[in-house]
TITORFI-399523 format. One line per 3 residues: their letters; for each residue x, y, z of C-alpha. Coordinates in nm, 3 decimals, decimal comma, always signed. Each point is the difference from the previous one (the first is absolute). Last residue first. Example, Ala and Ser with C-alpha at 12.3 -4.5 7.8 and 13.67 -1.06 7.14 Angstrom:
BEGIN
sa) +1,367/-0,106/+0,714; -0,137/-0,344/+0,066
END
This chain:
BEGIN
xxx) +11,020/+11,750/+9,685; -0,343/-0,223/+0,030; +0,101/-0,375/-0,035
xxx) -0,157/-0,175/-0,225; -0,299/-0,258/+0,132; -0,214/+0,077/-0,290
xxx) -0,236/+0,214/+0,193; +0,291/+0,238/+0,097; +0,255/-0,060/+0,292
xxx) +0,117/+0,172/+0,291; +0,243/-0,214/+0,244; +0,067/-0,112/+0,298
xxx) +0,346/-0,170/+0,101; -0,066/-0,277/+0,268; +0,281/-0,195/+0,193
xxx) -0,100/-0,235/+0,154; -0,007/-0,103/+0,423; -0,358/+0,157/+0,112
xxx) -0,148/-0,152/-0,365; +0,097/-0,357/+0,120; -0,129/+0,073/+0,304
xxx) -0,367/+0,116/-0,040; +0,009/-0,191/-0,267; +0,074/-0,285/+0,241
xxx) -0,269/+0,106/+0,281; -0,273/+0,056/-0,267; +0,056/-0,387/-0,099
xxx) +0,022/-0,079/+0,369; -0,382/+0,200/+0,093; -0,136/-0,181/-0,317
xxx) +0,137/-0,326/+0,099; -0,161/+0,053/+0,394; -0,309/+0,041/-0,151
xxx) -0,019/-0,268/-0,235; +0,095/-0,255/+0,274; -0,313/+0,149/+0,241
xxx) -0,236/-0,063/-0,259; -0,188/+0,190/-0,280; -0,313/+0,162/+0,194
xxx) +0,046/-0,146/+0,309; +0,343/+0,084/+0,058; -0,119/+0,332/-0,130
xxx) -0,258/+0,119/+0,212; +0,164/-0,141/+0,349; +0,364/+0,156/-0,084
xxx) -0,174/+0,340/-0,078; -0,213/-0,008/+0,259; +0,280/-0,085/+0,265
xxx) +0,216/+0,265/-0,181; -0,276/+0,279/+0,050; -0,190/+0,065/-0,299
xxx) -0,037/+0,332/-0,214; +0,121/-0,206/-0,333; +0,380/+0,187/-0,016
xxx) +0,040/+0,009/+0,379; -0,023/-0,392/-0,063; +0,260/+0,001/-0,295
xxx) +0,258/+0,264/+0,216; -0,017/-0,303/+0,324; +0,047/-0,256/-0,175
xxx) +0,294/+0,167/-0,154; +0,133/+0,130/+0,334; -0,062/-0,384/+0,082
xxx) +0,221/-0,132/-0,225; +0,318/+0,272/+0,020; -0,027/-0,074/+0,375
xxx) +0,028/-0,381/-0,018; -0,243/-0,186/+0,159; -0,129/-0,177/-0,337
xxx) +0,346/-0,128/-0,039; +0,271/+0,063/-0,180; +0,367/-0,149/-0,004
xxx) +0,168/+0,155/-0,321; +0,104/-0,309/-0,193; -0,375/-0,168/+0,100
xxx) -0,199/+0,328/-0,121; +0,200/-0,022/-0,335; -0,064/-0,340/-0,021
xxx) -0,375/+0,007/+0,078; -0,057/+0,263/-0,253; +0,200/-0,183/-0,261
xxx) -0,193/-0,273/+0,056; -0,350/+0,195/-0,019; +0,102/+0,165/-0,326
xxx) +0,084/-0,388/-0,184; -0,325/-0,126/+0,166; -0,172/+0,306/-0,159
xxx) +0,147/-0,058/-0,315; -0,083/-0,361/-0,044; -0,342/+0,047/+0,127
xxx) -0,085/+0,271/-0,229; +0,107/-0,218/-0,327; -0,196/-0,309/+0,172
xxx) -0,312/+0,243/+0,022; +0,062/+0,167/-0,326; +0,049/-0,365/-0,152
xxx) -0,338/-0,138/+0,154; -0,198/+0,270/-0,105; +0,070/-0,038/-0,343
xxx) -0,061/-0,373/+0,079; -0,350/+0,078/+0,141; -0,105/+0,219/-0,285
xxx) -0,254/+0,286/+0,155; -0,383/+0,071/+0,016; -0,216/-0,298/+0,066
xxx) +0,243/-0,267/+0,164; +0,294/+0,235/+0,131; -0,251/+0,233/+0,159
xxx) -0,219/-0,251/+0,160; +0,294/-0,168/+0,183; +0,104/+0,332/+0,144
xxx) -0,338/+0,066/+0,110; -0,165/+0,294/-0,161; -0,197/+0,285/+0,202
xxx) +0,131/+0,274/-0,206; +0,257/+0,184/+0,259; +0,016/-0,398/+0,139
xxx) +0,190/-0,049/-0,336; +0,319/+0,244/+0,183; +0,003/-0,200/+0,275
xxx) +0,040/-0,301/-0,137; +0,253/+0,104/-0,312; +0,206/+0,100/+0,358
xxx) -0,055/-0,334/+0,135; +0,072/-0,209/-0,268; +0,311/+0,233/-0,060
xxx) +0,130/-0,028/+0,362; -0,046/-0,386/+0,061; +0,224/-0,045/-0,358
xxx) +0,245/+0,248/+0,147; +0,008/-0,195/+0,342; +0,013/-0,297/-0,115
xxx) +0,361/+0,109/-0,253; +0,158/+0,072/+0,344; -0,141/-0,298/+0,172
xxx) +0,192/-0,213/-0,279; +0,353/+0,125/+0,098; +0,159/+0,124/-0,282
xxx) +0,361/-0,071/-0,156; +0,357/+0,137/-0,066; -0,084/+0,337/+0,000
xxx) +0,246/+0,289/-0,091; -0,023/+0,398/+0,113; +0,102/+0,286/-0,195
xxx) -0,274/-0,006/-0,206; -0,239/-0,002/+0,303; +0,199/+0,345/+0,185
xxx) -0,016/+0,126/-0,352; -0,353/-0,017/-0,023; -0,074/+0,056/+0,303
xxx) +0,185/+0,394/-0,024; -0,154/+0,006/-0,346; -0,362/-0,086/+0,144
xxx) +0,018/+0,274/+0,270; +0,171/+0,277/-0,241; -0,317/-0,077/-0,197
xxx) -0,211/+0,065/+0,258; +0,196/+0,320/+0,094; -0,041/+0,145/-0,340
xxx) -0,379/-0,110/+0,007; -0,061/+0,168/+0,332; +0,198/+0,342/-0,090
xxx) -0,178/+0,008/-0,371; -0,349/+0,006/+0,193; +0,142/+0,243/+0,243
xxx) +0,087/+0,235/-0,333; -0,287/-0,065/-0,146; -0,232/+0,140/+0,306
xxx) +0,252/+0,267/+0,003; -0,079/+0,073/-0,371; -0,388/+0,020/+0,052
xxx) +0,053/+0,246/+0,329; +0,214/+0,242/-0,213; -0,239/-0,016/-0,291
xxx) -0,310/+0,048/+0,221; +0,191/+0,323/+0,171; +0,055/+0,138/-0,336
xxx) -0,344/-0,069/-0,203; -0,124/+0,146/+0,363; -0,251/-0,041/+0,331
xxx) +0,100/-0,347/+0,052; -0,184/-0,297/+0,202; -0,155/-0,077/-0,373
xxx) -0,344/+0,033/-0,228; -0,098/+0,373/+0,105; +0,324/+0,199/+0,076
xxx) +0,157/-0,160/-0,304; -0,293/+0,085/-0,196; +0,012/+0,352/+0,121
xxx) +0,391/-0,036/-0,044; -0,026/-0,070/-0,398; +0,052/-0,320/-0,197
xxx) -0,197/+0,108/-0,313; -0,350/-0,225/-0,120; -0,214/+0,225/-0,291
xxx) +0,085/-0,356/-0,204; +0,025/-0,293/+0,176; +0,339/-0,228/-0,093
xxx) +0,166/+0,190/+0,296; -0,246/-0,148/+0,222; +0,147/-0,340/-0,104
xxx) -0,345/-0,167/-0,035; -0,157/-0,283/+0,186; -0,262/-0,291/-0,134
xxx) -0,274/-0,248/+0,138; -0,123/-0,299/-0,039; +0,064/-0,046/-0,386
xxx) -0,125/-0,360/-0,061; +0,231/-0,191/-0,228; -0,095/-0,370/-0,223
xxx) +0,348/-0,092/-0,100; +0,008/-0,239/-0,286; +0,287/-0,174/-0,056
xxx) +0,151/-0,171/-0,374; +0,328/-0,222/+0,088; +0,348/+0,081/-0,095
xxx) +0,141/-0,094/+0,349; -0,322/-0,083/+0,228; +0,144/-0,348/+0,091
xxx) +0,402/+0,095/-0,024; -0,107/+0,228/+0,288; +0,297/+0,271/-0,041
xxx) -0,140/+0,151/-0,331; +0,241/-0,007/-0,285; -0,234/-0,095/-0,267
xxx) -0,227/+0,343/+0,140; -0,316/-0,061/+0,122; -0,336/+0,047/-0,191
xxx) -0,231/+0,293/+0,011; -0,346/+0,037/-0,015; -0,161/+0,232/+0,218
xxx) -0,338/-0,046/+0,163; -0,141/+0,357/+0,171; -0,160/+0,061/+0,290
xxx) -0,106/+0,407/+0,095; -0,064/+0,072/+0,343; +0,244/+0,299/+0,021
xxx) +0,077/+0,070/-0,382; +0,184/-0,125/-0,248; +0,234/+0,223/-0,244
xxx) +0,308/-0,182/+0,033; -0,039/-0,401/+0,118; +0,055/-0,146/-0,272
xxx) +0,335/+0,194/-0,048; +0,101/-0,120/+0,345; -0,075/-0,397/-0,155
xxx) +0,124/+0,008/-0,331; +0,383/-0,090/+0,099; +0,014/-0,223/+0,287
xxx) -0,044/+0,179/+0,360; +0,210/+0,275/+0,176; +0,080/+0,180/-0,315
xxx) -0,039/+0,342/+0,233; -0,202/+0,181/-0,247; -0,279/-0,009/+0,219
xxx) +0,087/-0,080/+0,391; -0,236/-0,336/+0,080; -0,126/-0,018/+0,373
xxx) -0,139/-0,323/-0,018; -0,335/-0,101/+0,164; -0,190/-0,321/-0,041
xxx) +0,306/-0,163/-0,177; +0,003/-0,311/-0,207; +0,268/-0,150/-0,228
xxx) +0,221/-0,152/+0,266; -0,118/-0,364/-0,100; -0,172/+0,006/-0,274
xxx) -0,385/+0,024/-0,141; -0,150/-0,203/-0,235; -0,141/+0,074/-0,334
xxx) +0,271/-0,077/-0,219; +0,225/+0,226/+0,199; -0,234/+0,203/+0,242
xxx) +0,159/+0,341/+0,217; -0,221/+0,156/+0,269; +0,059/+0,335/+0,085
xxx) -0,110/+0,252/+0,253; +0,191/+0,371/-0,009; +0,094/+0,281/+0,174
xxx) +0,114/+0,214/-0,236; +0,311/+0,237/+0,054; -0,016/+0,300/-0,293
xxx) +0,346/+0,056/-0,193; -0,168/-0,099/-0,269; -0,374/+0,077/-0,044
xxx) -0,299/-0,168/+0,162; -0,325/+0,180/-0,078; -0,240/+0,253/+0,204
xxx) -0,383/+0,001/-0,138; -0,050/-0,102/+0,345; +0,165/+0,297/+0,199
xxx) +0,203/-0,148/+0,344; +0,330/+0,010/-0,162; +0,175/-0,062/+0,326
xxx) +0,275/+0,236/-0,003; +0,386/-0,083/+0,079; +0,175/+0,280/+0,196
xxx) +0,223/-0,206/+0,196; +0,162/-0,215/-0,278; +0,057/+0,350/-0,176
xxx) +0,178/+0,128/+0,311; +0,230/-0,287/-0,044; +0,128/+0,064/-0,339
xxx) +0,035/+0,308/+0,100; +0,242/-0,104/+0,262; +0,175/-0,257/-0,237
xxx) +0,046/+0,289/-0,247; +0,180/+0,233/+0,251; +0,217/-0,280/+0,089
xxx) +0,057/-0,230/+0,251; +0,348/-0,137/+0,073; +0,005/-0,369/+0,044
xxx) +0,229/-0,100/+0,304; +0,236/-0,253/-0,098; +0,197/-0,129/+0,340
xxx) +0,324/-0,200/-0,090; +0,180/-0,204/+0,203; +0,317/-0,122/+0,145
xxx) -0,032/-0,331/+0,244; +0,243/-0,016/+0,234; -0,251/-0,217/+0,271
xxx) -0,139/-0,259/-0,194; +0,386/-0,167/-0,052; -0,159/-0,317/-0,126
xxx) -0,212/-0,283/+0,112; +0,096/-0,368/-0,003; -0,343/-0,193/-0,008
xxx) -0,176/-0,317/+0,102; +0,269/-0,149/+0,285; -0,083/+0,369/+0,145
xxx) -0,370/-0,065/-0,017; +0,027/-0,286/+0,263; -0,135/-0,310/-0,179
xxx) -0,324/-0,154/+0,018; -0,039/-0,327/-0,214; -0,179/-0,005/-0,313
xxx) +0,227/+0,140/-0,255; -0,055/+0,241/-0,275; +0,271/+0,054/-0,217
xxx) +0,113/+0,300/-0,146; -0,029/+0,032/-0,419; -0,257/+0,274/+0,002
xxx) -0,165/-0,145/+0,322; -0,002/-0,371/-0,036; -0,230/-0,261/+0,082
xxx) -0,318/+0,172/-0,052; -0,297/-0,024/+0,148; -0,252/-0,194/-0,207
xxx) -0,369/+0,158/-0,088; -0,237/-0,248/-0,154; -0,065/+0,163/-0,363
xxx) +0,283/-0,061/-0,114; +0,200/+0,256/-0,184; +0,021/+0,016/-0,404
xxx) -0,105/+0,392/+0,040; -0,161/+0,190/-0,264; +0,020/+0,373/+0,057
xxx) -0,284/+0,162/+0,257; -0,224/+0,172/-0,149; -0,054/+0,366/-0,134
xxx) -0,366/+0,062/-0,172; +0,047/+0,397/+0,033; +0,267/+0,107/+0,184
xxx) +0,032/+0,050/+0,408; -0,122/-0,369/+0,069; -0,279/-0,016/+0,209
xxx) +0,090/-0,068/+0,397; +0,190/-0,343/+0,101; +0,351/+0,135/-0,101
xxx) -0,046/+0,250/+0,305; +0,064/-0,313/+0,271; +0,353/+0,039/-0,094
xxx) +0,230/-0,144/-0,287; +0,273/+0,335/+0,061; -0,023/-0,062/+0,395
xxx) +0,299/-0,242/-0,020; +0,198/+0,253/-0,161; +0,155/-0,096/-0,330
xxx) +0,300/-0,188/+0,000; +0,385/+0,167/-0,167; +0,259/-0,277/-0,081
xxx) +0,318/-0,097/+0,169; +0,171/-0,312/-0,185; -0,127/-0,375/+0,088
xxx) +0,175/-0,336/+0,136; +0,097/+0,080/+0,396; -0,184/+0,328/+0,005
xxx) -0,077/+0,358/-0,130; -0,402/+0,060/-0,042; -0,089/+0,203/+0,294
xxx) -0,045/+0,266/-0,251; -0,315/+0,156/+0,138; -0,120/+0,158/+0,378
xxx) -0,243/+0,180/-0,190; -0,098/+0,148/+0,310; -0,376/-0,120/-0,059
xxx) +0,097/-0,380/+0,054; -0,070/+0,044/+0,367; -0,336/+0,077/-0,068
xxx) -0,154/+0,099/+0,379; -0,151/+0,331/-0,146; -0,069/+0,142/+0,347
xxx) +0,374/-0,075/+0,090; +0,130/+0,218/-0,269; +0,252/-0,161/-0,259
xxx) +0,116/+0,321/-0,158; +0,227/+0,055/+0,261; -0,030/+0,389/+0,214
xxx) +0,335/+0,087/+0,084; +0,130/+0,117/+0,348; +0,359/+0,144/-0,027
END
């Protein structure tokens, strides 16, 4: 059975299928790693709460690749992966697929999202449950802080989002309006600089959206239906909305199936040490990805970490990154070792071949377009890393079940 990995070739993160736990070896116990892709290029946009900064770090500010990979040495020679690592039994593995049911609240829940307003009248104010799209600066003795600054936010009201104070501030404003509130940080704050401290926020309210349900004289009726959606009923609009959720629920289930099955397969395995090239090519990858990403903005790498960012923060999410990636990529290549593939192989090109029908391209496009784009070695590790979920998912076994937001199983 054909199954779609969460690692897609187009997104060329090999870290992205969680492949986590690789942490059993010669002198440490199994423990759970975060996804390579979890310290992405994303960190570098504005912080998703009010004033949040990065957490003190006692790192230096001259990067140094590490020496060990959660307790696994890194050595300099090359050695053939399967000297590196003893894998498991990755092909009886017994699973369990959690689809989320959806309910009839999470489908009206999602109609609402759809029928926001714009509250285009002037005299209109911000109320809770409104979503403002804000511009903030934040000063602390004057000066502004890293993190604190946002030309456009999209704030939901009442959703405690930012530090106390701040949403309240921001009820009753209108469109256009700026405003200075005063606030101060809580004593537990996570930026032991701003922890405690007095803030002002000086907000500009750019623009704000109403739950139409929230308008009064508004009803969810079929002539609206017929005039705002692809639907021509309340019925047929409810129908569509909850098989939207269920496909959405489908993919996530089967994502998660996707990191348990590599999880397991990586707990299961032990490493004995690292090959240096492994932990280059994770330290090569995040450079280049937080690259990438800054070119969005027109920001060198180099600029970013002087003016905006803390170079040693950055430094231990790039060595953190590297060590997991190089731990993924060694797995990868002893896996494809014990089972003999090659990039001839049937199974790799029928791959190849489903991600280039995927983008509209012919294979030779394809190839051409993304070799340049991220390198012909990246390529050919996505296409592998698909390959073994592909297979490792092929050979388990895999109960399904229903389960409620909490992650209980539905009787």
């Amino acid at each position: 059975m054909k199954r779609k990995a969460a690692v897609m070739l187009l997104l060329m993160t090999l870290g992205a299928a969680s492949v986590s736990g690789c942490g059993k070896n010669n002198t440490t116990s199994s423990s759970s790693v975060s996804s390579a892709s979890s310290k992405s290029a994303s960190s570098a946009s504005d912080a998703s709460s009010a004033g949040s900064t990065s957490s003190d770090s006692t790192a230096s500010e001259e990067y140094a690749s590490p020496s060990d990979v959660d307790g696994i040495p890194v050595v300099d020679e090359e050695v053939d992966p399967a000297e590196c690592v003893t894998l498991g039994d990755y092909k009886k593995l017994t699973l369990e697929k959690k689809v989320e049911q959806v309910t009839d609240d999470d489908v009206q829940t999602a109609i609402m999202a759809e029928t926001a307003v714009t509250m285009d009248d002037p005299d209109a104010t911000v109320q809770k449950g409104d979503t403002a799209d804000i511009a903030y600066v934040g000063k602390v003795d004057g000066k502004e802080f890293d993190g604190g600054s946002s030309d456009s936010y999209n704030l939901v009201i009442g959703s405690g989002t930012f530090i106390d104070g701040f949403e309240d501030g921001v009820i009753g404003m209108k469109t256009g309006e700026t405003k200075d509130l005063n606030l101060k940080f809580p004593d537990s704050y996570q930026s032991t600089d701003l922890a405690g401290k007095d803030v002002v926020f000086t907000v500009t309210v750019n623009a704000f959206t109403r739950p139409a349900e929230n308008i009064d004289g508004w009803e969810l009726d079929d002539a609206w239906v017929a005039k705002n959606t692809d639907y021509s009923t309340v019925e047929e609009y409810r129908a569509g909305k909850r098989a939207e959720l269920e496909a959405a629920n489908e993919t996530t289930a089967e994502n998660n199936l996707q990191d348990d099955a590599m999880k397991q397969v990586a707990d299961s395995c032990t490493f004995t040490k690292i090959p240096k090239s492994y932990v280059t090519l994770g330290e090569e990858d995040y450079d280049k990805r937080y690259t990438s990403y800054l070119q969005n903005y027109g920001i060198s790498l180099d600029d970013y970490l002087e003016q905006y960012a803390d170079r040693a923060t950055y430094n231990q999410e790039k060595a953190t990154y590297a060590g997991t990636m190089a731990k993924s990529a060694l797995l990868l290549d002893a896996v494809k070792e014990a089972e003999g593939w090659t990039t001839d192989d049937q199974d790799y090109q029928q791959i190849l071949n489903d991600e280039a029908a995927n983008a509209n391209m012919s294979q030779e496009d394809f190839l051409k377009a993304a070799n340049d784009y991220y390198g012909e070695d990246t390529v050919v590790r996505n296409i592998m890393m698909e390959r073994m979920i592909n297979m490792v998912l092929d050979n388990a076994t895999v109960n399904t079940v229903t389960v409620d937001a909490d992650g209980n199983t539905v009787k």
